[in-house]
C-alpha positions in Angstrom: 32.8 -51.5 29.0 34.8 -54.3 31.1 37.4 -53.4 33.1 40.4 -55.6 34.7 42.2 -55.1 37.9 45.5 -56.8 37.4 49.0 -56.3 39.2 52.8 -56.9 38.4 55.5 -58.4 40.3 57.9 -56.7 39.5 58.6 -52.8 39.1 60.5 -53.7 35.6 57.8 -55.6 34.4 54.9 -52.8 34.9 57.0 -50.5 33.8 57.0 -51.5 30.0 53.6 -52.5 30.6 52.2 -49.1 31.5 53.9 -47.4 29.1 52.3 -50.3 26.5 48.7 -49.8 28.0 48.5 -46.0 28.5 48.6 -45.9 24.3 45.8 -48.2 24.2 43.5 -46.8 26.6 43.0 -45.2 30.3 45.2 -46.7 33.2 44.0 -46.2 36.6 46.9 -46.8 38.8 46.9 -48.3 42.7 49.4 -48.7 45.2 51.5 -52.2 45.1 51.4 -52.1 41.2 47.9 -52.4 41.0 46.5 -51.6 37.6 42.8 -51.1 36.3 42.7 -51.4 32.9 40.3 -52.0 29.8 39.9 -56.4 28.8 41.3 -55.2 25.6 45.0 -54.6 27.3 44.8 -58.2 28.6 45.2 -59.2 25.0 48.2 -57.1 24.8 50.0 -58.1 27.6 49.6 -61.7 26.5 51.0 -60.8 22.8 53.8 -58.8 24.6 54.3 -62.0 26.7 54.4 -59.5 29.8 53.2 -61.3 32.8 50.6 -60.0 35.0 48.0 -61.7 37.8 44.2 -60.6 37.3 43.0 -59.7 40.8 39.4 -59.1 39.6 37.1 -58.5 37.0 34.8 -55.3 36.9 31.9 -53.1 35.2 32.6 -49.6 34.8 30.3 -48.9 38.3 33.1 -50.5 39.8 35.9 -48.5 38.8 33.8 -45.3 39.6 33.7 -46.6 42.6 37.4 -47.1 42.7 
């Protein structure tokens, strides 16, 4: 499974996002709203038009590692 680590600007936008995401799948959250999410949420985000900036792609041995 791919992963994406992704982050908000604002605290208002990752807000509705999280609560959007955590339905769809497991949400590891970071400090600095810093998400790791399943690709799949990417596509919801974009439907949602909720904006977000992909820091890096990952495998699942990465977010073990996380």
């Amino acid at each position: 499974m791919k992963f994406a680590k992704i982050q908000f600007e604002s605290r208002d936008v990752s807000a509705k996002a999280l609560h959007g995401m955590m339905q769809r799948g497991r949400i590891v959250g970071l400090r600095d709203r810093i998400f790791i999410v399943p690709v799949q949420a990417l596509e919801w985000l974009t439907s949602e038009q909720l904006p977000y900036k992909l820091v890096e792609m990952m495998n699942q041995d990465d977010v073990v590692q996380t």
